[in-house]
C-alpha positions as CSV (number, residue, x, y, z in Angstrom):
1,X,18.0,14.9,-7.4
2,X,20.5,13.2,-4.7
3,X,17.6,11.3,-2.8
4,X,18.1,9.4,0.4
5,X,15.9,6.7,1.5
6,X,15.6,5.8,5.1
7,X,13.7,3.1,7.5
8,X,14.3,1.5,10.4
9,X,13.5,-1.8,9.3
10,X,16.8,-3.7,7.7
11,X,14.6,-6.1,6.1
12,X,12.8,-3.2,4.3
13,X,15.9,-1.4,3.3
14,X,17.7,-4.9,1.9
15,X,14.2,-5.5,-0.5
16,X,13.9,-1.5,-1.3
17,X,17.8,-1.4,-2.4
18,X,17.7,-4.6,-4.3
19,X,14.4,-3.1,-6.5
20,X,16.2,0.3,-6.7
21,X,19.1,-1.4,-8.3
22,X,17.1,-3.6,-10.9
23,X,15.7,-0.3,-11.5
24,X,18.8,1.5,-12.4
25,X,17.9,4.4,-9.8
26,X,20.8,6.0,-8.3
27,X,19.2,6.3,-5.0
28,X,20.9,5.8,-1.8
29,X,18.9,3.2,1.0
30,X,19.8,2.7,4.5
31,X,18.4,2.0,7.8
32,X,18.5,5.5,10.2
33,X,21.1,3.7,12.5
34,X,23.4,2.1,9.9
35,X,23.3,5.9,8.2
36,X,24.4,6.8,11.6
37,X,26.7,4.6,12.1
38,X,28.5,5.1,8.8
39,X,28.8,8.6,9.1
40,X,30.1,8.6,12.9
41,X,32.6,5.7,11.9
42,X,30.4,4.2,15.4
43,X,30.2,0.1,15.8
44,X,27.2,-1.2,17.7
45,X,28.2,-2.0,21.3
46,X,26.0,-3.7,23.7
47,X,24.4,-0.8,25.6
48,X,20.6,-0.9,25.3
49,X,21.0,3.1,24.8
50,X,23.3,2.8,22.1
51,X,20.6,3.0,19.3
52,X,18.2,5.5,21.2
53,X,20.5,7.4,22.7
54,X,24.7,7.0,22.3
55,X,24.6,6.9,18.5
56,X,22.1,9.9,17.8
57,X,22.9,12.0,20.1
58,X,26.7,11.8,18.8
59,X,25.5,12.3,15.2
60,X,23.7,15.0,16.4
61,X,26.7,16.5,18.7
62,X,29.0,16.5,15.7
63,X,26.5,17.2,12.6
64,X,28.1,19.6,10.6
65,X,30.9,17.6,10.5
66,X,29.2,14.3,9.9
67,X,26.4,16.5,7.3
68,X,28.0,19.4,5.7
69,X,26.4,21.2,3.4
70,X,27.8,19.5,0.1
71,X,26.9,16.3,1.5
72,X,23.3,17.0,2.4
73,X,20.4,15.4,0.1
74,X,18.1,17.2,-2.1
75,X,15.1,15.2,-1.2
76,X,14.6,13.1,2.0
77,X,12.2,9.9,1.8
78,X,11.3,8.0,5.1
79,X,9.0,5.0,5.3
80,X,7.8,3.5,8.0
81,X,7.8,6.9,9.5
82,X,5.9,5.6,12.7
83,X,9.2,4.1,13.9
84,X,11.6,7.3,13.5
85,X,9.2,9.6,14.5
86,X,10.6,10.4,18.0
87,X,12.8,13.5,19.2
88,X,16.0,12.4,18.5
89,X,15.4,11.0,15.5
90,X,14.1,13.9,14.4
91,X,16.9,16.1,14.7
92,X,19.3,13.5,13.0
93,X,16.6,14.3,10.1
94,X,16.8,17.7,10.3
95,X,20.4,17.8,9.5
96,X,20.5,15.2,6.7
97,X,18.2,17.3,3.7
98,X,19.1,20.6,2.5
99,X,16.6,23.6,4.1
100,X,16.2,21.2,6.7
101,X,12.8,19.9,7.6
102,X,11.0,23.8,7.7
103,X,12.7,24.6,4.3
104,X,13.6,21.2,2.6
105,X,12.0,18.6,0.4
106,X,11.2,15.3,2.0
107,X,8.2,12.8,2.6
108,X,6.9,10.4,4.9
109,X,4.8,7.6,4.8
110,X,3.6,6.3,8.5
111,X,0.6,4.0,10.1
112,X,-0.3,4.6,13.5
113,X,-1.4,1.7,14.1
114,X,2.0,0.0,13.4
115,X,3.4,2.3,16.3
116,X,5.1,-0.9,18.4
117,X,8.3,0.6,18.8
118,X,7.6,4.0,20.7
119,X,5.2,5.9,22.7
120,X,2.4,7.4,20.9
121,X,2.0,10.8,22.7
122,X,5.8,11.9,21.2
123,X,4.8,10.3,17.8
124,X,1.7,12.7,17.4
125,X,3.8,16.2,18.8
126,X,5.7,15.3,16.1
127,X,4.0,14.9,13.9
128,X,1.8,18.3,14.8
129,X,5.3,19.8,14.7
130,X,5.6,18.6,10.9
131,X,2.2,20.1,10.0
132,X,3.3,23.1,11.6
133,X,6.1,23.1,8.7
134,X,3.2,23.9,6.0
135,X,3.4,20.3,5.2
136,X,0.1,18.3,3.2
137,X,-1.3,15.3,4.9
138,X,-3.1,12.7,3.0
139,X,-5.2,9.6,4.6
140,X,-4.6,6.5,2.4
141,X,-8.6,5.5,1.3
142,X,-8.1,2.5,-0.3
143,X,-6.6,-0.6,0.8
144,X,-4.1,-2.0,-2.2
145,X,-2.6,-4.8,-0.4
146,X,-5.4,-7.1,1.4
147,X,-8.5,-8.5,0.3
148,X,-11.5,-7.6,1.9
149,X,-12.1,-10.7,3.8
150,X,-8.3,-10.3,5.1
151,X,-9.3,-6.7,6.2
152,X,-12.0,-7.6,7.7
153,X,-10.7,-9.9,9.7
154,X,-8.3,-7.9,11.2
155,X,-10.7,-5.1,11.4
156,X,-12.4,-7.8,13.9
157,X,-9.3,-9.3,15.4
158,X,-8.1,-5.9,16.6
159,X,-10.9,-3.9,16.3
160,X,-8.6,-0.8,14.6
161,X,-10.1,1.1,11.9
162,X,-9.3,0.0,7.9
163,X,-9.2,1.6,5.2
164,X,-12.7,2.4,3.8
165,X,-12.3,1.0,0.0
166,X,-11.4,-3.0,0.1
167,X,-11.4,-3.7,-3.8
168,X,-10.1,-7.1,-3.8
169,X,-12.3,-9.9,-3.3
170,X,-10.7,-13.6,-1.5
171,X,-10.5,-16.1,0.2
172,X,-11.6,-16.4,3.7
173,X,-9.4,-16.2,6.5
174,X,-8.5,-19.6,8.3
175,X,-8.8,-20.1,12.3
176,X,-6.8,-22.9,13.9
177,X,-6.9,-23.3,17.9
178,X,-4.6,-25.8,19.3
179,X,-4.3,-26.8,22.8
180,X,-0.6,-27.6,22.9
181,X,3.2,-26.4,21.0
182,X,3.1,-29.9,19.3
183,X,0.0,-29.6,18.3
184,X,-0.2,-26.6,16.7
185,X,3.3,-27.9,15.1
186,X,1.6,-30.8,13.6
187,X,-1.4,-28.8,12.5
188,X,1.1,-25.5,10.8
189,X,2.9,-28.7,8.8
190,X,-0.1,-29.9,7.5
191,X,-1.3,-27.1,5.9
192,X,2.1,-26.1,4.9
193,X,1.7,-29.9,3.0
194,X,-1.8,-28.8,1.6
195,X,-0.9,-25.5,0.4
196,X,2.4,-27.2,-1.5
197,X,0.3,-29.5,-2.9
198,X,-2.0,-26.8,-4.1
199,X,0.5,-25.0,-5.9
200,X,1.7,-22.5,-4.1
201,X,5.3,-21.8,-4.1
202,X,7.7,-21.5,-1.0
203,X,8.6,-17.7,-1.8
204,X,4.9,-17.0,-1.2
205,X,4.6,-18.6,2.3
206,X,6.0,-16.8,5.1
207,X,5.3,-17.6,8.7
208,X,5.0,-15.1,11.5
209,X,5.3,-15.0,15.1
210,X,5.8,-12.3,18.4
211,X,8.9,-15.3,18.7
212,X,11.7,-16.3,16.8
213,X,12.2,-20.2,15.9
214,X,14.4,-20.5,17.9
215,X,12.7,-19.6,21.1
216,X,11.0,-22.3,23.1
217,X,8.0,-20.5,22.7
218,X,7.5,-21.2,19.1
219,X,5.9,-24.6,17.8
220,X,8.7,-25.0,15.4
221,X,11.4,-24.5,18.3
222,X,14.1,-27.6,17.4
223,X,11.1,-28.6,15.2
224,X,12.2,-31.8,12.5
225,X,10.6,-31.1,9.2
226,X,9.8,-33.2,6.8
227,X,11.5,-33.4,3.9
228,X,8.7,-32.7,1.4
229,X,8.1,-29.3,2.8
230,X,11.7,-28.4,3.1
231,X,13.7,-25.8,4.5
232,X,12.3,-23.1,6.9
233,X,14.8,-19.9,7.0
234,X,14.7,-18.3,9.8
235,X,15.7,-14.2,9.1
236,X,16.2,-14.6,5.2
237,X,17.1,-11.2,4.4
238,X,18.9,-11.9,1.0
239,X,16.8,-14.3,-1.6
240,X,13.7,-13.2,-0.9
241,X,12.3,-15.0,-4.5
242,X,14.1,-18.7,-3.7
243,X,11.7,-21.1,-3.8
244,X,14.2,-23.6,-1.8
245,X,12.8,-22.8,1.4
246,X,9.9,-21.1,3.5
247,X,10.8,-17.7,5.5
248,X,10.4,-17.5,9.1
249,X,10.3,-14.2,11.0
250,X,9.2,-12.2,13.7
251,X,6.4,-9.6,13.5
252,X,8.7,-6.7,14.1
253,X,11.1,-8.1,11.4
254,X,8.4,-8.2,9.0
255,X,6.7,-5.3,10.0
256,X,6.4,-2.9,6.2
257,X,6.6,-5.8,3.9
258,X,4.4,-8.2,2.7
259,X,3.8,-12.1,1.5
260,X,1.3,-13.5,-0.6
261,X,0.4,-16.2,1.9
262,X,0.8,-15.6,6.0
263,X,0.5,-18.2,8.1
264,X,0.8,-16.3,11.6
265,X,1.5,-18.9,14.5
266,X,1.9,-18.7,18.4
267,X,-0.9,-15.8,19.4
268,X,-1.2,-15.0,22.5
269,X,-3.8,-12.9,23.0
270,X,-6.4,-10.5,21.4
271,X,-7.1,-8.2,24.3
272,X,-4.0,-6.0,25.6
273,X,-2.9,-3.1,23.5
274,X,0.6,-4.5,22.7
275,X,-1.1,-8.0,21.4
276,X,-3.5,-5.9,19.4
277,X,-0.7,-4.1,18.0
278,X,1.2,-6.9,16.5
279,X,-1.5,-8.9,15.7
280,X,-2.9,-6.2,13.4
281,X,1.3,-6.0,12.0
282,X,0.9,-9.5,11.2
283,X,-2.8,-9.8,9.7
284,X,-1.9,-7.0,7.6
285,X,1.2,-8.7,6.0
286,X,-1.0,-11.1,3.4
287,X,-2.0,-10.4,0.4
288,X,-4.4,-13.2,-0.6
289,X,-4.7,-15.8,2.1
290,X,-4.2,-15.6,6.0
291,X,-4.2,-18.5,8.5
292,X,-4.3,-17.9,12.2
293,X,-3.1,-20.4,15.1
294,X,-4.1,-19.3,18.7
295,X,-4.7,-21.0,21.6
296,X,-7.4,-23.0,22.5
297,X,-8.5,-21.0,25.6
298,X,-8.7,-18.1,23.7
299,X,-11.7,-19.5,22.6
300,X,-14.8,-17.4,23.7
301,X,-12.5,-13.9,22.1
302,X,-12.5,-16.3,19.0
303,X,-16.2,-16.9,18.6
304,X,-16.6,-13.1,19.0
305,X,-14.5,-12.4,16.3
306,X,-16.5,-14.8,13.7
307,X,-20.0,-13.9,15.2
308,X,-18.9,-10.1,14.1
309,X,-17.5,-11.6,11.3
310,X,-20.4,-13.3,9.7
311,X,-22.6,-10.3,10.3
């Protein structure tokens, strides 16, 4: 089959390509909007419509030009579905797989609970619209990525449902409260030192947070590290296995990926909907060990979370 792979996430699409072409597999991978783009002939302009708005909608005006029939794919596969799952989107989708989405072969695979991008009213009409197709749903039982003690302490941190099978068993998760940027700095070095010394390898530590590293919101903004620990990239989206530095990215960046080791720094909060939201998208990135840093005066929503915790 001609298969086409989408996602909004670049970071995704970089790592699913590279596999796909260890693998051999002829399969084409591309975020929605640089699909868009290459089939227009658009370039990004700065216009904050241009992504949900200017480019679709011109793909969309001129489809069966851009998408005719010979060109369509035989089988449509879109991850992170959560993300593309709005109305526009939609009916660039529509015109990219043979029989369309009522007739055609494609798939999606979506958490609500990642929804930080759009507005979760239009994601579940569209998602009715999609059953209305004659389309199976499955729930996803079993958690394959976390431990249990890294479930469950998001499960507590966020207070969103998990999956209800947690097979792996791990260590538990580590709290940190600092009361200042240089302090929480000197304390995310640390255990970067420890876990080095320890054995674990640079690929397997990546640090999150709702900032980039260089915003003055982040502890590691113009931060000197020492040479011991070595680099930390900021955005790596190319050697993802070197293990001549430690990545850095946002939450959003990372968002669909995982790391074998998380340290998420710079939280904010545990209360509003938005905080929940990413904090559940980060928690949910590590595989064996998770380490939190949040502010001190967060305190009291802290000790709630390990009271429920060591129930």
């Amino acid at each position: 089959y001609n298969v086409l792979y989408l996602c909004y996430n670049k970071l995704i699409a970089n790592y699913v390509r590279k596999n796909f072409e260890l693998e051999k597999q002829d399969i084409d991978v591309s975020t929605l909007h640089s699909f868009l783009m290459k089939k227009t002939g658009e370039t990004e302009i700065e216009d904050a419509k241009f992504f949900t708005d200017i480019l679709p909608n011109k793909f969309i005006d001129g489809i069966d030009e851009y998408m005719p029939d010979n060109e369509k794919y035989d089988v449509l596969v879109i991850d992170e579905g959560q993300d593309l799952m709005n109305t526009v989107s939609v009916l660039c989708l529509k015109g990219m797989v043979k029989g369309g989405l009522s007739k055609g072969r494609w798939t999606i695979y979506y958490d609500k609970n990642q929804n930080i991008f759009g507005k979760y009213e239009e994601l579940q009409d569209i998602y009715d619209e999609l059953e209305d197709y004659g389309a199976s749903c499955y729930e996803l039982s079993v958690n394959c990525r976390n431990t249990k003690q890294i479930a469950t302490g998001n499960w507590y941190a966020t207070n969103i449902k998990q999956a209800s099978i947690m097979k792996a068993d791990g260590e538990v998760v580590g709290y940190h409260k600092y009361d200042s940027k240089t302090a929480e700095k000197t304390d995310v070095l640390k255990l970067i030192r420890r876990l080095l010394s320890e054995g674990i390898s640079r690929n397997d530590i990546v640090i999150l947070s709702t900032y980039r590293m260089d915003n003055a919101n982040s502890c590691l903004y113009n931060a000197s590290i020492p040479s011991d620990i070595g680099e930390i990239r900021l955005n790596e989206f190319n050697k993802l296995d070197s293990d001549d530095f430690i990545r850095f990215y946002t939450v959003k960046a990372f968002k669909g990926l995982e790391a074998r080791v998380i340290l998420y720094i710079d939280i904010d909060g545990f209360e509003d909907d938005d905080e929940r939201l990413l904090n559940y998208v980060a928690m949910s990135r590590a595989r064996s060990l998770l380490e939190v840093f949040y502010r001190a005066d967060l305190e009291e929503r802290q000790k709630m979370m390990l009271n429920s915790y060591n129930l």
